[in-house]
N, C-alpha and C positions, 0 to 999 in steps of 0.2 A: 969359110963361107963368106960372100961378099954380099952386100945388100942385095943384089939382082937375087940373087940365090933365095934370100929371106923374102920376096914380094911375090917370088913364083910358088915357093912355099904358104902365102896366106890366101895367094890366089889359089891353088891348088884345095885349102880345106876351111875354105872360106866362112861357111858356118860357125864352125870348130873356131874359129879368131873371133867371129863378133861374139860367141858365147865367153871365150875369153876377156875380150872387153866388157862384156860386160859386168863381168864381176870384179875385174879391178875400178870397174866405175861405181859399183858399189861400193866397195873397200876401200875408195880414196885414192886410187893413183891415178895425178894427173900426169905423169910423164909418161903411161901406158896409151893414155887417151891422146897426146902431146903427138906418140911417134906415131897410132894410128892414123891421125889426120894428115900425117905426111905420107902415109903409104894407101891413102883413098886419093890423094894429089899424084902419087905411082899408077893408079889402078889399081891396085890391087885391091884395094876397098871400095864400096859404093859411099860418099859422100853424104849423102841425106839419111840413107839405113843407117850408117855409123853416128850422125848425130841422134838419131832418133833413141838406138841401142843404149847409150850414154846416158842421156836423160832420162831413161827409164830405170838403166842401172844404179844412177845418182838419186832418182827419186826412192828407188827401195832400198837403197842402204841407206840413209838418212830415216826413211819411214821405220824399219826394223829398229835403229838405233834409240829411234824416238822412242817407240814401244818400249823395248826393254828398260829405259829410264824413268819412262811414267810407271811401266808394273813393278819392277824391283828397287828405283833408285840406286843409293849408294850402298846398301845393303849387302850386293855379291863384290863391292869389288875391295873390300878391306882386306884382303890378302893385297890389296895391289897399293899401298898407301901414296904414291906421289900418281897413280892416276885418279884415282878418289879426287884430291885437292883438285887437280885440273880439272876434274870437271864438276867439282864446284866451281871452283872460279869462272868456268864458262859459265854455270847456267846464272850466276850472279849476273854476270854480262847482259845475259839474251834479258833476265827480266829487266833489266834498267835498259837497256837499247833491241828490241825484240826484234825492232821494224828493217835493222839493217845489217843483224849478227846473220841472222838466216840468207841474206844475200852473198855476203864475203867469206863464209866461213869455208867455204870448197876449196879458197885460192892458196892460202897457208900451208905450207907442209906442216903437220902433225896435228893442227888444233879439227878438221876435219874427224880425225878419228874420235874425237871425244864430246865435237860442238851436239851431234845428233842425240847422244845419251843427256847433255846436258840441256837439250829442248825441252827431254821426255819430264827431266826434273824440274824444269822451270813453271813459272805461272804462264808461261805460253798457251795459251787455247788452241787446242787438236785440229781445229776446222783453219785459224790463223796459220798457223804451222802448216799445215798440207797444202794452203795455198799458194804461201810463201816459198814452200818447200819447191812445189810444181814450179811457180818462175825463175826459182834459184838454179833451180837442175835443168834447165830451159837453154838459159841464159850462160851458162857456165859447159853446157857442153857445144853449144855453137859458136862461143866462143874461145875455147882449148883447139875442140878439131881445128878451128879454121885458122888457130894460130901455127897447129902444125901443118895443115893445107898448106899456109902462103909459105911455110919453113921449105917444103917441097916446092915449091915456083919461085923462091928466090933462089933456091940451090941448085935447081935446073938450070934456068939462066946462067950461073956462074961458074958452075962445073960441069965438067965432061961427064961423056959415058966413060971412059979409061981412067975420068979420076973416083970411082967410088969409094974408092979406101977414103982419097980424101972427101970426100960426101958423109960418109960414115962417122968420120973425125968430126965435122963442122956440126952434124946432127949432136953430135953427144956434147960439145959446149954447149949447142942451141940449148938441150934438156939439160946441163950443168944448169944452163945462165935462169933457166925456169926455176928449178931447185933454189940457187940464191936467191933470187927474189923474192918466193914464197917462204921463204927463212927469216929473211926481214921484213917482211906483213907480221909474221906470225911475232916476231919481237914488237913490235909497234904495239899490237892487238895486245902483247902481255903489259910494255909499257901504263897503255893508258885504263887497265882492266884495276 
């Protein structure tokens, strides 16, 4: 199956994709939201519904996460003991820097999964948080889509329609090089925590 194949495919169940995204925008994947933005730069997605879908799915995974850390804490997760520690050391984070963990924490690989339970535990105020939350999840998905948008209008310009395999190839560095990079945020972010 060549990418044309996979675009006539999201174009064909089109709903069925953004409920899909949406919950990997819940869940924390930004390379799901990464290729999306390049297949609404295909057509195959509408551009503004896909950012909009994002932000919404970003805002309720963070809100859920939140919730269950203000109602249970670290309580359920002592079977899990090196994720416990993480997310204390997140919510240590957010109470000493509160004003700009809730901004950055989407872009990291793996500290996303844990920043939203360690809001709930933090001295963070609910109303602070939801606000923050809202610009973060804003900000963070018109900013991914559009980073896979332009991934799709740089690749068009410089590859063919007969090179997709190689379109395909240059996409999966592009999400490599995403991966790396948020690999080393999320080291930084432990460095200086």
């Amino acid at each position: 199956m060549d990418l044309t194949q996979v675009f006539e495919l999201i174009r064909q169940h089109g709903e069925m994709a953004y409920a899909f995204i949406f919950a990997y925008a819940a869940s924390h994947s930004m390379l799901i939201v990464l290729f999306a933005g390049y297949a609404a730069h295909m057509g195959a997605l509408d551009w503004g519904k896909l950012v909009l879908i994002c932000w919404a799915g970003s805002c309720f995974g963070d809100m859920v996460r939140f919730w269950i850390g203000r109602r249970f804490g670290t309580s359920w997760m002592s079977s899990f003991p090196r994720l416990e520690r993480a997310v204390q050391t997140a919510a240590r984070l957010v109470d000493r820097h509160y004003l700009w963990i809730p901004l950055i924490h989407r872009y990291p690989n793996g500290i996303r999964s844990v920043a939203g339970f360690a809001f709930g535990m933090s001295r963070l105020p609910r109303s602070t948080f939801h606000t923050l939350n809202v610009v973060a999840a804003g900000i963070w998905s018109v900013a991914i889509v559009s980073a896979g948008y332009a991934f799709g209008h740089v690749s068009e310009k410089t590859l063919s329609d007969a090179a997709s395999g190689v379109s395909l190839a240059t996409m999966l560095v592009f999400l490599g090089l995403f991966w790396f990079l948020s690999k080393r945020l999320e080291r930084v972010i432990e460095e200086r925590s």
